[in-house]
N, C-alpha and C positions, 0 to 999 in steps of 0.2 A: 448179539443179534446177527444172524446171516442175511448175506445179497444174493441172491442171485436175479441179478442185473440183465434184463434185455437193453440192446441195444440198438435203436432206429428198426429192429425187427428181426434183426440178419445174425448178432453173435448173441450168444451166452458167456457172463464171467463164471468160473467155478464159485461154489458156496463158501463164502471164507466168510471167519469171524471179523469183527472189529478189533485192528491191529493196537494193542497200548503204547505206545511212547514215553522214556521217561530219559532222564537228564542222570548219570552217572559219572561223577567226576567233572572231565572236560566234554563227555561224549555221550551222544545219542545213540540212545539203543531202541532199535525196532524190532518184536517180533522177537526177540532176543539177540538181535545181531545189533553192531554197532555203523551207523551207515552218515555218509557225507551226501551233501546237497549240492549238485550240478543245477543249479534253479534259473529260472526266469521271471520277470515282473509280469504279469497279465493283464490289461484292461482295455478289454477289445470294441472301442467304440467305431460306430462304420462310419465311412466320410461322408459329410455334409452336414453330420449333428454338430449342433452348438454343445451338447454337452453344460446344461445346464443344470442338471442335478443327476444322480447316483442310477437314474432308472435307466437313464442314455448309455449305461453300458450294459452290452449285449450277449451276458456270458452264455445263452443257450442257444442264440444263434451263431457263435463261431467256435465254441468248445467243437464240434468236432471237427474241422480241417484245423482247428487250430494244435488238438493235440495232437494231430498227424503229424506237424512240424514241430512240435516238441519231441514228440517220440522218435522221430528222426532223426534228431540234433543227441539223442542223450540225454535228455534233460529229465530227470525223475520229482523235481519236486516245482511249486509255482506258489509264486502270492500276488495276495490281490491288493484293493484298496478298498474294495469295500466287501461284507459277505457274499459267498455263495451260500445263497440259502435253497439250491435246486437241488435237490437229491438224485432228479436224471441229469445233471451235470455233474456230480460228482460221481454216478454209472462212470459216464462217459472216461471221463481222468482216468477212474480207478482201472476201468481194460485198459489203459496205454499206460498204464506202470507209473502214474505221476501223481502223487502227494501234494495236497496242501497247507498252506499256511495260509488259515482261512481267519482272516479281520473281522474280529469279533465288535469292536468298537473304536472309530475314527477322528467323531467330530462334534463339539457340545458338549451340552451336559449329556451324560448317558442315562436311557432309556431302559433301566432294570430289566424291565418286562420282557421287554424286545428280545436283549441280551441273553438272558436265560431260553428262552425260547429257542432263541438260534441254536444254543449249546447244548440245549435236549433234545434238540430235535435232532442233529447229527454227529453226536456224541459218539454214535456207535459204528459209525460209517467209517471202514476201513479206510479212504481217504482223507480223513481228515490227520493230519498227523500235528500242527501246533496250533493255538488259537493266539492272534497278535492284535495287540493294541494301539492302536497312534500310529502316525504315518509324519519323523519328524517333528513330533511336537513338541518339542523344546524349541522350535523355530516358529511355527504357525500358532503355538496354542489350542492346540483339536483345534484347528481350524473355527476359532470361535476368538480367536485375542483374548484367552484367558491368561491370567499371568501363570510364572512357572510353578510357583509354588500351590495353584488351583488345579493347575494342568497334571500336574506332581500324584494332588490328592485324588483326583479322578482315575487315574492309572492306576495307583495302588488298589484303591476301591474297586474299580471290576478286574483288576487281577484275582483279589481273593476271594471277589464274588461267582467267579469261572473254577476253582479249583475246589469250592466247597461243594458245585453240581457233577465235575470232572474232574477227576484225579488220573484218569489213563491220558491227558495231552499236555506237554508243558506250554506253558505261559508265555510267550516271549512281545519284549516292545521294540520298535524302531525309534533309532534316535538316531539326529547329525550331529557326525562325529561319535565322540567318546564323551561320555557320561563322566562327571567328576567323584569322588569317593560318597559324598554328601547323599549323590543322586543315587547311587547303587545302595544304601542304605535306607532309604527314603522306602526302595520296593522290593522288598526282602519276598514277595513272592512270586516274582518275574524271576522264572528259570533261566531264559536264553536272552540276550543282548542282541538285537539286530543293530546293524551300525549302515548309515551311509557316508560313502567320504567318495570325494571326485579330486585327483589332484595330479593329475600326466599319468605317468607308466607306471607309477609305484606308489604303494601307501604307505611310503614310508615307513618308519617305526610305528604304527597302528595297533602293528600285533604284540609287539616286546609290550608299548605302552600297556597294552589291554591285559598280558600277562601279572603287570605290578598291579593294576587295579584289581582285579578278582579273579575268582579260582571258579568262577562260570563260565560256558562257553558262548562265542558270540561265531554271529555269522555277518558275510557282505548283504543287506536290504538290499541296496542299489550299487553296482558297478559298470565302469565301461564307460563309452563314449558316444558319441551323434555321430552320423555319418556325412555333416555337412562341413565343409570347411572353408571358417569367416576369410581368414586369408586368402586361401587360391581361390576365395569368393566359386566355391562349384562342390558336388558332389566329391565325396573321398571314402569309397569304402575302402580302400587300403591303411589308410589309417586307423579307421573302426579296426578293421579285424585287428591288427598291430596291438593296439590298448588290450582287444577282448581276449588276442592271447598274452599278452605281458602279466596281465592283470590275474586272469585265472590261474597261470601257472603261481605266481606268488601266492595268490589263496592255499593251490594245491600245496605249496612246501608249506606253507604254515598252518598247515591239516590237521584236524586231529589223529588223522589215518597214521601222519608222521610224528606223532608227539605233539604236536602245535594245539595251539587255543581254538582256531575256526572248523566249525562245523562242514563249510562251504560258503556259496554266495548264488547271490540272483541277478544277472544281470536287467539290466535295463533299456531297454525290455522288447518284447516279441515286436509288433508291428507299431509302426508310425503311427499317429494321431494327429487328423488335420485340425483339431478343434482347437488343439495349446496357447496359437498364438494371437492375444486378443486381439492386434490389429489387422486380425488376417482374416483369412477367409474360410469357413470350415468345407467348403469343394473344392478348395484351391493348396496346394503343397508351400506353405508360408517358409521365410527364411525371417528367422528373429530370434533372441534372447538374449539373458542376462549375462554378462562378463563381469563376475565380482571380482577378478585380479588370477582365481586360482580356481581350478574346474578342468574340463575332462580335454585329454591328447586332441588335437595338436595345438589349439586355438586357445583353452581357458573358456570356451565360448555355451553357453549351453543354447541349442538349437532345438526346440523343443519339440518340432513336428519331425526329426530327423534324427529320432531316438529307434527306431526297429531295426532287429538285427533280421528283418523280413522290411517291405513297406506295405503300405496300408493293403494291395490290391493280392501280398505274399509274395511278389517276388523277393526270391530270396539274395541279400546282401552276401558279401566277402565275408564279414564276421558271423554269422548263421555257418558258412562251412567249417570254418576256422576253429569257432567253439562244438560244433558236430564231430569235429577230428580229436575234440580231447578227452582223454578219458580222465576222469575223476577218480580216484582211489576209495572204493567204497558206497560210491553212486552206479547201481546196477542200471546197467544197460536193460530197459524191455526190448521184446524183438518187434522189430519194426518193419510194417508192413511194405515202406517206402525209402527208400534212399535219400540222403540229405543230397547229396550232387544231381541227385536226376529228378528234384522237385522241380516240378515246371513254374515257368513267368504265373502270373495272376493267380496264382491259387488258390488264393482266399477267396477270388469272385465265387467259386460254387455254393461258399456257405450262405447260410438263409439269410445271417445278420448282413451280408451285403446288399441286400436290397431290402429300402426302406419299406416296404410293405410286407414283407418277409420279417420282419424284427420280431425276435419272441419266440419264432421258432424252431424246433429243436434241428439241430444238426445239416445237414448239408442238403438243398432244394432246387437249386439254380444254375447245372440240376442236380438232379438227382447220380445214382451212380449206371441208372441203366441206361443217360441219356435224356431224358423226360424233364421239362422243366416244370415247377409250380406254378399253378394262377398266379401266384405272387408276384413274380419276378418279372421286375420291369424288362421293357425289350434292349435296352441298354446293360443291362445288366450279363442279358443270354447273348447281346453282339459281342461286349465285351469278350466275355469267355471265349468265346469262339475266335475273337481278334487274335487274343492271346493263346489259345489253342493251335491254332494255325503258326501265328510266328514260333511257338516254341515247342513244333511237334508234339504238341497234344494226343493223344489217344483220340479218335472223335466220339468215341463215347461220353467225351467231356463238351462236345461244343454243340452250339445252338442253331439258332437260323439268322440270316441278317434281314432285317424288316429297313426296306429302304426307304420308306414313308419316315419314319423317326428318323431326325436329328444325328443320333448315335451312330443308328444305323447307315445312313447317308456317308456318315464319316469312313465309317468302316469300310462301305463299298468302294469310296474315294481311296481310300489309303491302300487297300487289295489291287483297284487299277495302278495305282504308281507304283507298287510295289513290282507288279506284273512288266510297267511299261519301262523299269530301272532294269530289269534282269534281262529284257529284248535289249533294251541299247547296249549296255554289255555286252551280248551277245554278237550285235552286228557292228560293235565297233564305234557306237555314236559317241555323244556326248560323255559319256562315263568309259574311261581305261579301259576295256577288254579283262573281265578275270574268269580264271576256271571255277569260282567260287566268291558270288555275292556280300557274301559273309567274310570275307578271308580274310585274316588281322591286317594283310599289308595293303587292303586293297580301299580304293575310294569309295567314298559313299554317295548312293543318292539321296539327296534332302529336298525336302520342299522350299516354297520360298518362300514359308514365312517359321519356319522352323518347328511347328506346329500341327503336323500332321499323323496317318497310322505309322510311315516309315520311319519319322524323323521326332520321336513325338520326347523334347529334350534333351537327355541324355542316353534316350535310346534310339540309335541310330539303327542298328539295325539287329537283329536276331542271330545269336550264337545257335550252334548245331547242336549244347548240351542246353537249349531251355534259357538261359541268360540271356539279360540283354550286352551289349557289346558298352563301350566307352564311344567319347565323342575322338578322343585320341589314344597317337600310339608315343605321345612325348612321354618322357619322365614324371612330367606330371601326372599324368596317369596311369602309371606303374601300379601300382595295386590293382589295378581294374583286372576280370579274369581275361578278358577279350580285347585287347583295346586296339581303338584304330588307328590307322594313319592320318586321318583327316578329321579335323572336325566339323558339327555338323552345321553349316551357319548359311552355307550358300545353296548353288546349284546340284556341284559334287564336294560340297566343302571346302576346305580351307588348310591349309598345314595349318602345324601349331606353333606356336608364337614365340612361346614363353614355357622354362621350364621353373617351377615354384619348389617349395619346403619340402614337397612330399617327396624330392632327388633323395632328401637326408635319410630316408629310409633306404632308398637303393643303396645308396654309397654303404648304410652299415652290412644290409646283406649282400655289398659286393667281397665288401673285407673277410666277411665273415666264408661265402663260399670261394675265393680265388685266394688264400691266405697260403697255398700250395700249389696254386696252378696259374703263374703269376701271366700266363697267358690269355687267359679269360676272361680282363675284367668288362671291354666290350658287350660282351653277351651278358654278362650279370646286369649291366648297368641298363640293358632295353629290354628283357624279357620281364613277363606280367610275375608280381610279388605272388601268384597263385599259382607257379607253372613249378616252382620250384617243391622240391620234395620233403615230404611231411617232417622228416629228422632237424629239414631246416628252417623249415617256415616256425616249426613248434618249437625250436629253440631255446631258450631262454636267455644264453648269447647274443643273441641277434640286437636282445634290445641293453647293453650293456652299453 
């Protein structure tokens, strides 16, 4: 069957068949070529849902600024948790070059009917490239507390009930950890092995292990790490990226591009999700999780709303650039409209799934691209934008209007005054240092005083020149930050910083690593941002020895 795919009204994909997929050896062959997976997790719920069942997520309202930042980052393939059964959301994937692994069945007994359905229905859809089963459930049970051996028979049963309707997509399940000899026998018609494992910088023997087990290829479900850290109790996207490249490059050596057993991997995953932690709040950014003994860099800690290598509202994290900068062997780059560095603050606010009256619909409205917002979108929603358009150099074809009757908006105007009346005292020498530059990494900040405002609004103290937000500090501790400040943000003009925490242990290896010849340097290594340093050494694999 051919597509040719309109998109929101504006592009056309060329006419292309439905691409078959099949499992040779260790390796994936697409189209005839043999290809690795630079992949992502995707399930884009907006903040404030409880996320009480499957419908709460919003693949048609954020697929398209979402694949913007896929396609930016390099990222060619994604999985879900539950189907995409939208065929204008697989349009969308398919023009940004990105393949899924689309979850044919999850949780319970399975729904035959259903099942097939889904798979006739988009069987012939170039985007779809595997159909996968279970999500971990050798742990949950399809999420129903079946035993293993129930759980066993269900999997095998719609494996071969998928491959008797499709023979052009291989079959694959997710499992935590590695599967024992028993189980890989058990489903003799599951092509591909998805595995999750969380355990520091390294998986260990995963791969040698997985080689003695079977002569199938598996891939990482889930890798990487939260960008919160239990310890130095505060945000740490230096760490995130640390793991998201430790972690990727070891997928990449044990490639099948290099001989190796792995396909690739998905990390985990695009944007935050306020909904995870039950004693939290779904509008509020919760810190919680489980600490089984062993779990992701630096903490062991899993933080469940502080899983995005983006956050909810798209700003983009340390490890979003980190994993943008690697290239996979095999995972074709689409060309991309957008820069991964010059993605601005909030970016996801434009899509429709950001405002809850907006949910459903297709692609990006709040607003749109000429400017124009939808009836839909709340006026919080269009301040928003515009808050974050303005701090982060926005184009203003992106931003809105401020309605100072709203709340939101109230805030906004509030935060534009201080922000206005921080840059005059600068200026004339008041309360705030004198700087040529508001923004300057060495210089003070102005905060409100209750830490809680547009200037100061927690870890963002203030707006970097490329779009980012800056750090609260310029300590060691906050060495991974791309910007970070001198001060933190807790007072009037802040505060120095106190304490320097765990995250030094990163500096100290990449001071070794780049002053190991130039035994005059180590100063400067040991205070400049873990982002300022150059690609040959950030992407290392050294670094984290």
């Amino acid at each position: 069957m051919a597509w040719v795919v309109p998109i929101l009204g504006l592009l056309t994909v060329p006419s292309v068949s439905s691409l078959p997929a099949f499992v040779k050896g260790r390796e994936l062959i697409v189209n005839g070529k043999a290809v690795a997976l630079k992949g992502v997790n995707w399930n884009p719920v907006r903040k404030g849902t409880t996320r009480q069942g499957w419908n709460d997520v919003d693949f048609r309202g954020f697929v398209e600024v979402d694949s913007e930042l896929m396609e930016a980052a390099g990222i060619n393939a994604l999985r879900t948790y539950e189907p995409i059964s939208d065929m204008e959301v697989l349009d969308v994937l398919w023009h940004k070059g990105i393949q899924v692994l689309n979850t044919a069945y999850i949780a319970d007994e399975p729904d035959h009917n259903s099942i097939l359905a889904l798979v006739n229905k988009l069987k012939d859809h170039p985007a779809i490239l595997m159909w996968v089963i279970g999500n971990e459930w050798n742990y949950n049970g399809l999420y129903s507390d079946l035993s293993k051996e129930d759980a066993t028979a269900h999997v095998d049963e719609v494996s071969k009930m998928i491959k008797k309707v499709d023979g052009n997509h291989p079959v694959a399940t997710v499992y935590g950890q590695l599967p024992g000899p028993d189980q890989l026998a058990a489903l003799p018609a599951v092509d591909v092995w998805g595995v999750t494992a969380y355990d520091g910088l390294s998986f260990g023997k995963l791969f040698d292990n997985w080689a003695r087990l079977s002569h199938k290829p598996m891939f990482l479900a889930e890798f990487g790490a939260d960008a919160y850290n239990t310890k130095a109790e505060s945000l740490d996207e230096g760490d995130q990226a640390m793991a998201t490249v430790a972690l990727t490059n070891e997928i990449i050596s044990h490639g099948t591009h290099n001989g190796g057993v792995c396909l690739g991997g998905f990390l985990f995953e695009l944007a935050d999700e306020w909904w995870k932690d039950v004693d939290g709040n779904p509008d509020s950014h919760d810190v919680g999780g489980a600490a089984p003994g062993a779990g992701p860099f630096p903490d062991s800690v899993f933080n469940e709303e502080y899983w995005g290598i983006v956050s909810i509202d798209g700003t983009t994290r340390e490890a979003y650039r980190a994993y943008a900068a690697l290239d996979v062997p095999g995972a074709h780059r689409h060309t991309s409209t957008i820069a991964a560095s010059t993605v601005t603050a909030g970016y996801r606010l434009r899509a429709c799934g950001s405002s809850a009256t907006c949910s459903g619909i297709l692609g990006n409205c709040c607003p749109f691209t000429n400017g124009s917002f939808h009836n839909c979108c709340k006026h919080s929603s269009s301040t928003e934008s515009e808050a974050f358009g303005a701090l982060a150099g926005e184009p203003k074809s992106f931003r809105g209007k401020h309605d100072p009757e709203t709340p939101a908006g109230a805030a906004a105007e509030k935060g534009m005054q201080i922000s206005n009346k921080s840059r005059h005292q600068a200026k004339q020498g008041g309360d705030v240092p004198t700087s040529t530059d508001f923004c300057e990494v060495n210089a003070p900040v102005q905060c409100c005083s209750n830490g809680d405002c547009a200037t100061c609004a927690g870890d963002q103290c203030c707006p970097s020149p490329q779009g980012s937000v800056t750090c609260p500090s310029a300590s060691a501790a906050h060495t991974g930050c791309m910007h970070p400040k001198a001060y933190d943000c807790t007072g009037k003009t802040g505060s120095g910083a106190s304490s320097r925490t765990s995250a030094i242990v990163r500096m100290q290896r990449l001071r070794r690593l780049l002053t190991a010849n130039n035994p005059a340097a180590p100063e400067q290594a040991f205070t400049q941002s873990w982002w300022s340093y150059p690609t040959a050494a950030r992407l290392s694999p050294t670094l984290f020895a």
